[in-house]
C-alpha positions in Angstrom: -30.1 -10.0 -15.2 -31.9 -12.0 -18.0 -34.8 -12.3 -16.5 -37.7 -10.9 -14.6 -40.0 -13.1 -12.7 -43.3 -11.9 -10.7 -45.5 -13.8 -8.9 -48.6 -11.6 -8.5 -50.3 -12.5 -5.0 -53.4 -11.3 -3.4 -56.8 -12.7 -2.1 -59.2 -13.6 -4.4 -61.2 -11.5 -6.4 -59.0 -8.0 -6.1 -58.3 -8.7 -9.5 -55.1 -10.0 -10.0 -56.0 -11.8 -13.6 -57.8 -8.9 -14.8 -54.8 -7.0 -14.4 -52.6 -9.2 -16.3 -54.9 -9.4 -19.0 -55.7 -5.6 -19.3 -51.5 -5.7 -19.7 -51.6 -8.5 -22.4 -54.3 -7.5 -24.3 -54.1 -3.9 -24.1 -57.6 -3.4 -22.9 -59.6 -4.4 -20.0 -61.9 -8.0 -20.7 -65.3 -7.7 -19.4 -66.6 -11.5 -20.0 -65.5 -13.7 -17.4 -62.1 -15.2 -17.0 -60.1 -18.1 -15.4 -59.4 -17.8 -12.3 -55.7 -18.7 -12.1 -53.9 -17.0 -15.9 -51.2 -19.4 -17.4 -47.5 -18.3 -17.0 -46.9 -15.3 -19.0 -43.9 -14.2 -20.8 -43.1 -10.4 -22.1 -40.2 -10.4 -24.4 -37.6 -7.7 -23.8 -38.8 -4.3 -25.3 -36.9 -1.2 -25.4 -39.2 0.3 -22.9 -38.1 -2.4 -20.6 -35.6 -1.6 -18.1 -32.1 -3.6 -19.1 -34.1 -5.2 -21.8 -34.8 -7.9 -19.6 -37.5 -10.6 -20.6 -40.8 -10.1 -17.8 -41.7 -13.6 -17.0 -45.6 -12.7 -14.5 -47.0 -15.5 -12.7 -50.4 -15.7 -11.7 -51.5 -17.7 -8.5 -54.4 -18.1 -6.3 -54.9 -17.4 -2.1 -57.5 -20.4 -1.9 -56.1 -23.2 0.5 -55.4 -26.1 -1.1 -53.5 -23.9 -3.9 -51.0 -23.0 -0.7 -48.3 -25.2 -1.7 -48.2 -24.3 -5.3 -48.3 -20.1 -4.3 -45.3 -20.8 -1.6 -43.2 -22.6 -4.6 -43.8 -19.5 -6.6 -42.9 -17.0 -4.7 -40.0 -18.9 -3.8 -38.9 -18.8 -7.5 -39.8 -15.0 -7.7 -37.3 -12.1 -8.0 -40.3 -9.8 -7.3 -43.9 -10.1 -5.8 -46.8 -7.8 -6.7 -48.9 -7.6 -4.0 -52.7 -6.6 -5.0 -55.4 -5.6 -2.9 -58.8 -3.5 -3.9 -60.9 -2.8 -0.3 -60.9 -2.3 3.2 -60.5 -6.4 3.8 -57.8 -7.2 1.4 -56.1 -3.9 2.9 -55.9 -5.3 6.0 -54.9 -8.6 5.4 -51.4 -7.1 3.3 -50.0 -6.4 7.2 -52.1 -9.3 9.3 -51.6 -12.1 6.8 -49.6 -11.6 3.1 -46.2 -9.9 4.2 -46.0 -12.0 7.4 -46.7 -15.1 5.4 -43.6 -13.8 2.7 -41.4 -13.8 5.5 -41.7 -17.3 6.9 -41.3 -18.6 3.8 -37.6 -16.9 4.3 -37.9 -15.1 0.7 -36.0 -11.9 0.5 -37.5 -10.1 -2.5 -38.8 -7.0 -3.0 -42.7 -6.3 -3.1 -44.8 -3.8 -5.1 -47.9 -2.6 -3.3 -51.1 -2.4 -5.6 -53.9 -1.2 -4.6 -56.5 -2.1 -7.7 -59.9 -1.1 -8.7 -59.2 2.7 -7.9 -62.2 3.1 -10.3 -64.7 2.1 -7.6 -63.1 4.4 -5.0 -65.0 7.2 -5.8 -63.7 11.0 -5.0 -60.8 9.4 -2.7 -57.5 10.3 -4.4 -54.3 8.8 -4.5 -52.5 11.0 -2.0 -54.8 10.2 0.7 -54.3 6.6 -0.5 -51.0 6.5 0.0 -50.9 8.7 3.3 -53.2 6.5 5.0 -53.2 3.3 3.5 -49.9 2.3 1.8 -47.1 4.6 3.9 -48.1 3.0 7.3 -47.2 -0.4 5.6 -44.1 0.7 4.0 -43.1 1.9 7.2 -43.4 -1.4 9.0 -42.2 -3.5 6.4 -39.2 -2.4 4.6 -39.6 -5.3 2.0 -42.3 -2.8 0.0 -40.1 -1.4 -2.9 -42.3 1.1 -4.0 -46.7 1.2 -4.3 -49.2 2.3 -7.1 -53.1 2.7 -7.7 -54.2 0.8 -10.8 -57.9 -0.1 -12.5 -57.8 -2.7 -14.6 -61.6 -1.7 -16.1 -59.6 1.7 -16.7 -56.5 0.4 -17.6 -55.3 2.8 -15.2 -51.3 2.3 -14.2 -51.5 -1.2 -15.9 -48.1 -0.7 -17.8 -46.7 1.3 -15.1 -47.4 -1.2 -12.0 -45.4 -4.1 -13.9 -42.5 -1.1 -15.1 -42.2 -0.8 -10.9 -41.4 -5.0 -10.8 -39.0 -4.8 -13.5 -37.3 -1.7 -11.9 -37.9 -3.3 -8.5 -35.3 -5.9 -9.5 -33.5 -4.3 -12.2 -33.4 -1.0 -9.9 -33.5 -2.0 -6.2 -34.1 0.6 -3.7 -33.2 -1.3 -0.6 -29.1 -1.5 -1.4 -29.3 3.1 -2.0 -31.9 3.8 0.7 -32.8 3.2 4.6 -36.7 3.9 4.3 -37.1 3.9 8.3 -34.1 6.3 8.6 -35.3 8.0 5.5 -31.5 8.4 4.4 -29.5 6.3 2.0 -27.1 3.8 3.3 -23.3 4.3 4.0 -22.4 1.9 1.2 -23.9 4.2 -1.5 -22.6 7.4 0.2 -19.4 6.0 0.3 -19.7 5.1 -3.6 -21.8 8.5 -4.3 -19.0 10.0 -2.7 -16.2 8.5 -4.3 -17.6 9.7 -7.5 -17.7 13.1 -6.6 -14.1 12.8 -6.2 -13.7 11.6 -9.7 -15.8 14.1 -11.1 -14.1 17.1 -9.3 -11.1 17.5 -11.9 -9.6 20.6 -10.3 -10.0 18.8 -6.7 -11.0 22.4 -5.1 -14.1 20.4 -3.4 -16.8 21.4 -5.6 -18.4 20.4 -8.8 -18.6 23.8 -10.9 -20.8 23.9 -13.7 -18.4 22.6 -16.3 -17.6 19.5 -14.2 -22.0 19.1 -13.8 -21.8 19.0 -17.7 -19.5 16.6 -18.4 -20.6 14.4 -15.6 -24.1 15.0 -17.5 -22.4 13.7 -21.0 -20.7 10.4 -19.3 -23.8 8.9 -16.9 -27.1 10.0 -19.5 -25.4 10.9 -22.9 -26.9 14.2 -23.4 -26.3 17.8 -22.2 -27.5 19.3 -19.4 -30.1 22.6 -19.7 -29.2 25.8 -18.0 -32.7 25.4 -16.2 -32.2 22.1 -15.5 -29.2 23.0 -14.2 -30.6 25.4 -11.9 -33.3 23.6 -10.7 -31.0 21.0 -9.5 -29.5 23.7 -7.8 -32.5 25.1 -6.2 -33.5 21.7 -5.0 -30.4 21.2 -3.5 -30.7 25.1 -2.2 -34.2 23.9 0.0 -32.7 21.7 2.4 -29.2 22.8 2.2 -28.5 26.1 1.5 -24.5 26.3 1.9 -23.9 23.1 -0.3 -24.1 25.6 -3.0 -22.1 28.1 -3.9 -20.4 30.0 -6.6 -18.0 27.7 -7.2 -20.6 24.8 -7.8 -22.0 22.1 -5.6 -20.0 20.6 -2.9 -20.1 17.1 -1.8 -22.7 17.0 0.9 -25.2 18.8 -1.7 -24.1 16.2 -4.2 -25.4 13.4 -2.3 -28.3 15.5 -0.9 -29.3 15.4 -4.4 -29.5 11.5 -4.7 -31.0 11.3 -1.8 -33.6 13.4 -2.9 -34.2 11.0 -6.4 -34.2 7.9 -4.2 -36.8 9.3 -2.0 -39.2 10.5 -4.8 -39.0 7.4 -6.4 -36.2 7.9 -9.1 -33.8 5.7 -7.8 -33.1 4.5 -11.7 -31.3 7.7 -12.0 -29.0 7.1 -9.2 -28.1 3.9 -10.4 -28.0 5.0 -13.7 -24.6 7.0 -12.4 -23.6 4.2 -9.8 -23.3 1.4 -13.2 -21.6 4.6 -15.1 -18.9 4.3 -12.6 -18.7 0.3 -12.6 -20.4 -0.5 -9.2 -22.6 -3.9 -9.2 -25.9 -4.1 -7.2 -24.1 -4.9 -4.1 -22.2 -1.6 -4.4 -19.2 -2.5 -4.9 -16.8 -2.2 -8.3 -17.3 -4.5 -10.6 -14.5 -7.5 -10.5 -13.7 -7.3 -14.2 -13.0 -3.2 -14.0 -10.7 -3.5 -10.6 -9.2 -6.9 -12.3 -8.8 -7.0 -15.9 -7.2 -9.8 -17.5 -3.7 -9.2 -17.9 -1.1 -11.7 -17.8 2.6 -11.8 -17.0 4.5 -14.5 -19.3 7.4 -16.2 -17.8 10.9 -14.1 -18.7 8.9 -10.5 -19.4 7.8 -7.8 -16.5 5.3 -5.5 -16.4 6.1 -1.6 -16.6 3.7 1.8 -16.6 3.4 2.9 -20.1 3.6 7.2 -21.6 0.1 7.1 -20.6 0.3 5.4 -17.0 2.9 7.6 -16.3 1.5 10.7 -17.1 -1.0 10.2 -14.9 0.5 9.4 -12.3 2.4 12.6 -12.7 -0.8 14.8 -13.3 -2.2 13.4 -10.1 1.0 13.9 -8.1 0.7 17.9 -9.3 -2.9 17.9 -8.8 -3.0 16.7 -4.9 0.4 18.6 -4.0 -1.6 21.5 -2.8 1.3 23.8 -1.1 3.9 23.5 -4.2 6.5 22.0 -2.1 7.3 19.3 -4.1 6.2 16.5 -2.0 2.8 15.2 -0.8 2.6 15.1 2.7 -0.1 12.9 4.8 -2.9 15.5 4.4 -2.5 15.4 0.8 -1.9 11.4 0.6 -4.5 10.9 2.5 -6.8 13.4 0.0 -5.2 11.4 -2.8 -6.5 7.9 -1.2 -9.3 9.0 -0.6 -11.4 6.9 -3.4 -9.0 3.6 -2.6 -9.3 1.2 0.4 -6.0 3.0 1.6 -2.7 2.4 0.8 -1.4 -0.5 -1.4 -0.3 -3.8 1.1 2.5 -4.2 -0.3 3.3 -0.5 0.5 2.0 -0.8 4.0 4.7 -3.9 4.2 7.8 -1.9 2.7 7.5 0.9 5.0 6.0 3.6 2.6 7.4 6.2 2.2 10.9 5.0 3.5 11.1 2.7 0.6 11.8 5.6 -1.8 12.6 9.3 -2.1 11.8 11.6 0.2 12.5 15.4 0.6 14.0 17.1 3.8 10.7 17.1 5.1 9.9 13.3 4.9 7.5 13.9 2.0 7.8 11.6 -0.9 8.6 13.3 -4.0 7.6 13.0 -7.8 10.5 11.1 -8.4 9.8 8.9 -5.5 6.1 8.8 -6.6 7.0 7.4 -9.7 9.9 4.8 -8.8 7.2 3.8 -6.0 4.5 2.9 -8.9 6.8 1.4 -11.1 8.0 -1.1 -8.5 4.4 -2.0 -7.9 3.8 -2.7 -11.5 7.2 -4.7 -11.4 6.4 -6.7 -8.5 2.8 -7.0 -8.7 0.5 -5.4 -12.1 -2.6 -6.4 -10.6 -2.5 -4.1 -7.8 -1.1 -1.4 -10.2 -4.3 -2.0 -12.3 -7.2 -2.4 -9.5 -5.6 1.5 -7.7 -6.0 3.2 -11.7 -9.5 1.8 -11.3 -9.5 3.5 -7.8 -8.1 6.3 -8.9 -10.4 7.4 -12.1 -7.9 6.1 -14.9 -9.4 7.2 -17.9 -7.7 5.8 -21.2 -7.6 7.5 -24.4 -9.7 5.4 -26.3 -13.2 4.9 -24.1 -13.6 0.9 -25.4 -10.4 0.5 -23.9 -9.7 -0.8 -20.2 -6.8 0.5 -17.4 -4.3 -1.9 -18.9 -3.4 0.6 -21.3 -2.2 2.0 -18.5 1.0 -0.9 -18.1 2.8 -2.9 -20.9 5.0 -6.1 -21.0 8.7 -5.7 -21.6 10.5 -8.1 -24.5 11.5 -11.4 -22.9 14.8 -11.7 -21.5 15.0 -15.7 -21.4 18.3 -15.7 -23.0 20.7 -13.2 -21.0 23.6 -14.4 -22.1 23.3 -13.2 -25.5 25.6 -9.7 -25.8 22.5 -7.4 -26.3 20.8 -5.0 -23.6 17.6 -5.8 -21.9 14.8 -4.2 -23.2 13.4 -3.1 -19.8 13.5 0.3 -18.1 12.6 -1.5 -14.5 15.4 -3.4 -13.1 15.7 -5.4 -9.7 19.0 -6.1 -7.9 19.0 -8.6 -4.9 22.0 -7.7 -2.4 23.6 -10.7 -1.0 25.9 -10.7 1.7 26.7 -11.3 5.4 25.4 -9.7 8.6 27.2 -6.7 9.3 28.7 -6.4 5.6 26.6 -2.9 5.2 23.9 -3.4 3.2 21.5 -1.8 4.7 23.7 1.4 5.0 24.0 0.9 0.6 20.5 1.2 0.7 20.1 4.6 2.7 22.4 6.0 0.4 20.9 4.5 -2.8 18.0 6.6 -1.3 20.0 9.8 -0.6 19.7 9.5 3.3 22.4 10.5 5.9 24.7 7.8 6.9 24.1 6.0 10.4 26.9 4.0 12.2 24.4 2.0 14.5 23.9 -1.3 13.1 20.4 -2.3 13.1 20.2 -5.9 12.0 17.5 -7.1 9.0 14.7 -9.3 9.8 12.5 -8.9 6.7 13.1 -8.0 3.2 13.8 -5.0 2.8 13.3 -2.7 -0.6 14.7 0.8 -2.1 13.4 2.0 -5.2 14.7 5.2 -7.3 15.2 5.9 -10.7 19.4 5.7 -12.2 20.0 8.1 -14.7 22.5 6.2 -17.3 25.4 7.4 -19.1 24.0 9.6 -22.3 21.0 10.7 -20.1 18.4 7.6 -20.2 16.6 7.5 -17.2 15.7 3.4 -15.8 14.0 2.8 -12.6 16.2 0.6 -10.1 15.0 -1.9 -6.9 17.5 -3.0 -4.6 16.5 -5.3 -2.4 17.6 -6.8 0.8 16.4 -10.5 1.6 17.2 -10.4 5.5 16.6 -13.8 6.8 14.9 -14.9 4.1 17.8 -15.2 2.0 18.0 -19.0 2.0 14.3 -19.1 1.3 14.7 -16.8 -1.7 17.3 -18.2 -3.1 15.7 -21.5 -3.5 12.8 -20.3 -5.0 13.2 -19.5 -8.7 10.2 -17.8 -9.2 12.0 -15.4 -7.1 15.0 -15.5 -9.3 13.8 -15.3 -12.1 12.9 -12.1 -11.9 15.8 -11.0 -10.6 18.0 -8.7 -13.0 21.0 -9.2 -11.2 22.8 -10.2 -7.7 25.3 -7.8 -6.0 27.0 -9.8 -3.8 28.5 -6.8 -1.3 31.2 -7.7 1.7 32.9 -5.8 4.6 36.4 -5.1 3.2 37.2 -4.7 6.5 36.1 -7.3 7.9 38.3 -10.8 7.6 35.3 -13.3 7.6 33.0 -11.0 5.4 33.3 -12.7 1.4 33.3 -16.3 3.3 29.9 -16.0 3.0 29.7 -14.7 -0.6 31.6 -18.1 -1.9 29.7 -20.7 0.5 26.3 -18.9 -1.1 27.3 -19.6 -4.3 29.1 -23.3 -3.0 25.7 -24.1 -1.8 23.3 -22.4 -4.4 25.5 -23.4 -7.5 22.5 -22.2 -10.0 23.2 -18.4 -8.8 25.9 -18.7 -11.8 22.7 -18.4 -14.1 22.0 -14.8 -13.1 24.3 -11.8 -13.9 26.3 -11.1 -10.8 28.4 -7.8 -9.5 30.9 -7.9 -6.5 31.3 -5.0 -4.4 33.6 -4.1 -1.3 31.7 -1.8 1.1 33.3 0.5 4.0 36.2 1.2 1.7 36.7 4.4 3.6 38.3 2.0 6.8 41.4 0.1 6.4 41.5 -2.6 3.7 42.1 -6.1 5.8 43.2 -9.6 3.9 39.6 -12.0 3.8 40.2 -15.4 6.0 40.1 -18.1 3.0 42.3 -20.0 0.3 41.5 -17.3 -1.9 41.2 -13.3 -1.7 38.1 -11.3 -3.2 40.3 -10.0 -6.1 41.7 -13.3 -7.0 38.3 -15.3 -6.5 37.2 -13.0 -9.6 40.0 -13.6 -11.5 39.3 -16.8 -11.5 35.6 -17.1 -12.4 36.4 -14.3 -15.4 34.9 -11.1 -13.9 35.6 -7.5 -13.1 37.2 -7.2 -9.8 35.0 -6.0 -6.9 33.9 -2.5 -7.0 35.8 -0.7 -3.3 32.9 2.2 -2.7 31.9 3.6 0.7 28.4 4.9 1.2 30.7 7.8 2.4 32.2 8.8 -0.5 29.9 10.9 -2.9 31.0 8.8 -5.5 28.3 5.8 -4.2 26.0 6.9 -7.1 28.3 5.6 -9.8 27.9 2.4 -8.0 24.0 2.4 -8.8 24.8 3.1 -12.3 26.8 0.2 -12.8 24.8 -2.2 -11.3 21.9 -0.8 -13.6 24.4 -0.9 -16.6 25.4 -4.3 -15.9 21.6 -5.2 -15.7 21.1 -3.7 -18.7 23.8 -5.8 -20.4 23.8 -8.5 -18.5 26.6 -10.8 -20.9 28.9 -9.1 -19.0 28.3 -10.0 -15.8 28.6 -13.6 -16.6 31.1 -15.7 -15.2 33.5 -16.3 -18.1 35.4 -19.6 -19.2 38.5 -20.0 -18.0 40.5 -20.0 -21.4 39.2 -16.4 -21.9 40.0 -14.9 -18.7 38.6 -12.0 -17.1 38.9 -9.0 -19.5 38.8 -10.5 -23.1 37.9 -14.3 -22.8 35.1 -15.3 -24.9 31.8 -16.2 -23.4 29.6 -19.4 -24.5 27.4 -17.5 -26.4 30.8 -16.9 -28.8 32.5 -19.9 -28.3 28.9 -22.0 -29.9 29.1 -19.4 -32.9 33.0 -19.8 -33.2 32.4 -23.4 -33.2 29.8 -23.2 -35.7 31.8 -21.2 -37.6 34.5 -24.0 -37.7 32.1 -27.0 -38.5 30.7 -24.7 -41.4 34.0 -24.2 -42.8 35.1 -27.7 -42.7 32.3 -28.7 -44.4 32.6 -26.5 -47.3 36.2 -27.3 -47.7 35.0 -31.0 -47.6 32.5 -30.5 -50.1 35.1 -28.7 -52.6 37.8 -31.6 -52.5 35.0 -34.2 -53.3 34.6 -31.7 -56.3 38.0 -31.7 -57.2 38.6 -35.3 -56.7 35.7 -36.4 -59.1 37.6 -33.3 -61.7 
């Protein structure tokens, strides 16, 4: 916030003015002054809080100043509220606070009760218990109260420190003062932070964990006996919330509570802004979504270092050493998140990737999982490391170190390999053909013959380990009856790697559907294509057409279909292929027809053969002129 404005209300003569000017000039003024000060403007200071510029309004109660004191403390982030005797006292509750409200202002108040110099032996805990806590108590508005003298210059500096902080600070998002608790919003944040602070996740914060938690919200170490009085106060009003393993949760918020209650609510959101939460409580936009932006051709992919956390918080939440994180320990994981990714939700986490016997995702499943959410969708990837307590190496440095781009692939036909280790395969074929069933097995499950047709898309994700041991990260996906919509959109296509068309070699009317998609959808020849024949473990029946699979190849220049059977335990060479021919993608082009389908050349060579040509012509040409002029 840039700026501070308090409108400093009251009736007349409690002194309003004279505490503005003790603040200005430093010293109380004993001649007489104006009765209504011009605006005032403090510069920001380094005592200020946020180094905001103070901007105090003086007005006056009298009745024909009414309109210009309502337009004021309309404009106001803060009011300070100034009384001095039994009259003015009353009229805070009977007149002033009621009179805030119908004006429909909802800004915090500062109590001040002024010229404590005339109040003789009365001290300022019996002020406050019988004046000022009644009033807090019916009107939650009051931010915080104070006794000042202006003669005195008694609290002067510290009654305006309470505006700024009132605004700069505010007490009423952390703390219900009628239910004397703080509000579910900043336990939910206070304890989300606990979770990010407990490394080890054993449910406590030991005293190594208090220290470096110390070092990242306040900059400087933390005293043994500071240390242990923070213990002790925890201690009073809950003995088991420590222990020797360290402070647990509840005692963790206990102690926030306690700073919010005794006034030192800067400290808790000292460590609420540490951990990127806004004064509504909730992260800050710019940490859950940094810029980061996907050029057309390129794909998004978890770095060394996205990955390794991803494995260190696998290890670190799988709590029995199985292997696999159950729903206890997902759930434990997810904790600091709003739950589980949508787009998870939507693909039937985790079905959509590896699983051990027991139905608990794996690390390797873990990982394909992540990487096809940075594929698909690198904002979501981003806003869960935020969740998640992603810390990058260099502290300047945001989550997106986390993810990188991959080299542009515009040009596929060129015969290179595709610098990306995240590939995605759309499977395209007819009802019935098996695709579903290739998709099972691409995930290691047990073969089922019921047929169970596909409504919605439908993804598998698991990493392919390539001939000469590099490892890539493979998405096959099923479009279900979406298939026409997909393939009309070329968004969608575009970030397609490569289409398996897949048909029932057992079933006659099967590859009709493979040449009317590509009949109807003629720009499909842009994309790197594989053909397969599924359920070659059943007889082998002719395909109802002009033309059968083997030969339709033949004539576009390509590799015969591929026979496999999700039966066979040879399926996983299947997966390899299709990430090879991803990977190269030249050679999965339909070729020309001169060429044919094992050593024709492909446009990419025919442009540099015919370049090659024109070049030598032209040198020859430009030798006989030589010659002839000889």
């Amino acid at each position: 916030m840039a700026t501070v404005r308090i409108c400093v209300c009251g009736d007349e003569a409690v002194g309003k003015s004279s505490i503005i000017t003790s603040l200005v000039k430093d010293t109380f003024i004993s001649t007489k002054i104006q009765p209504v000060l011009p605006q005032v403007t403090l510069p920001p200071s380094i005592g200020t809080p946020e180094n905001v510029t103070t901007t105090i309004v003086d007005t006056s109660a009298l009745p024909q100043e009414r309109v210009n004191l309502n337009k004021e403390i309309r404009k106001s982030n803060v009011i300070l509220l100034v009384y001095s005797d039994h009259y003015s006292y009353e009229r805070v509750a009977l007149f002033w606070l009621p009179h805030f409200r119908s004006l429909g202002v909802n800004v915090p108040v500062v109590l001040c009760a002024n010229k404590s110099d005339l109040s003789g032996n009365v001290n300022t805990d019996q002020v406050v218990e019988e004046e000022m806590l009644p009033v807090m108590a019916e009107f939650k508005e009051i931010d915080s109260c104070i006794r000042t003298s202006a003669k005195e210059h008694h609290n002067i500096n510290e009654v305006f420190f309470l505006c700024q902080k009132a605004v700069t600070d505010p007490i009423a998002p952390l703390f219900d003062s009628k239910e004397s608790n703080l509000k579910p919003a900043c336990v939910s944040a206070l304890q989300r932070i606990f979770y990010l602070c407990d490394r080890d996740q054993d449910g406590y914060l030991s005293d190594k964990e208090i220290h470096d938690f110390q070092i990242k919200c306040f900059g400087k170490p933390l005293s043994d006996d500071d240390l242990n009085n923070i213990k002790q106060a925890i201690q009073k009003y809950a003995p088991d919330s420590v222990s020797e393993h360290g402070i647990d949760q509840d005692g963790f918020v206990l102690l926030n509570k306690i700073f919010a209650e005794k006034g030192r609510h800067e400290t808790v959101w000292i460590i609420l802004r540490t951990f990127y939460y806004t004064d509504s409580l909730s992260l800050r936009d710019s940490f859950l979504h940094p810029k980061f932006d996907v050029p057309p051709y390129t794909s998004a992919e978890l770095s060394p270092v996205g990955y390794r956390f991803f494995v260190d918080l696998f290890l670190l939440f799988d709590k029995d050493n199985d292997g696999g994180l159950n729903s206890s320990e997902l759930s434990a994981l997810f904790a600091p998140t709003p739950g589980l990714p949508h787009s998870w939700v939507d693909s039937a986490f985790p079905s959509s990737t590896v699983r051990n016997e027991a139905g608990h995702i794996t690390l390797q499943g873990w990982l394909a999982q992540w990487s096809m959410t940075t594929f698909f969708s690198p904002a979501t990837t981003l806003a869960y490391l935020a969740y998640l307590g992603f810390n990058p190496p260099d502290p300047r440095a945001s989550t997106t170190t986390a993810i990188h781009l991959t080299k542009s692939r515009k040009r596929r036909k060129r015969p290179t390999r595709v610098e990306r280790n995240v590939l995605l395969a759309y499977i395209l074929g007819s009802s019935g053909a098996g695709k579903s069933s290739l998709l099972d097995a691409f995930l290691s499950r047990p073969f089922s013959p019921t047929y169970h047709p596909t409504i919605k898309p439908r993804t598998a994700v698991n990493s392919v380990e390539l001939p000469g041991g590099k490892q890539c990260t493979l998405i096959l996906e099923e479009l279900g009856e979406l298939e026409p919509a997909i393939l009309e959109n070329q968004a969608k296509l575009a970030a397609c790697d490569i289409l398996v068309y897949a048909y029932d070699s057992s079933d006659p009317d099967s590859f009709a559907h493979i040449s009317a998609l590509r009949t109807q959808y003629g720009h499909l020849d842009e994309l790197p294509a594989l053909y397969v024949a599924l359920k070659a473990d059943r007889d082998k029946t002719m395909q109802r057409g002009e033309v059968q699979p083997e030969d339709y190849t033949a004539g576009l220049g390509m590799n015969k279909p591929l026979h496999v059977s999700v039966t066979w335990a040879s399926i996983s060479e299947l997966f390899v292929r299709i990430a090879e021919a991803a990977m190269w993608p030249a050679t999965a082009f339909p070729k020309s027809e001169e060429g044919g389908a094992d050593g024709g050349l492909d446009r990419m060579s025919l442009y540099m053969a015919l370049g090659a040509t024109v070049c030598a012509g032209t040198a020859f040409l430009a030798i006989w002129r030589r010659v002839g002029k000889d």
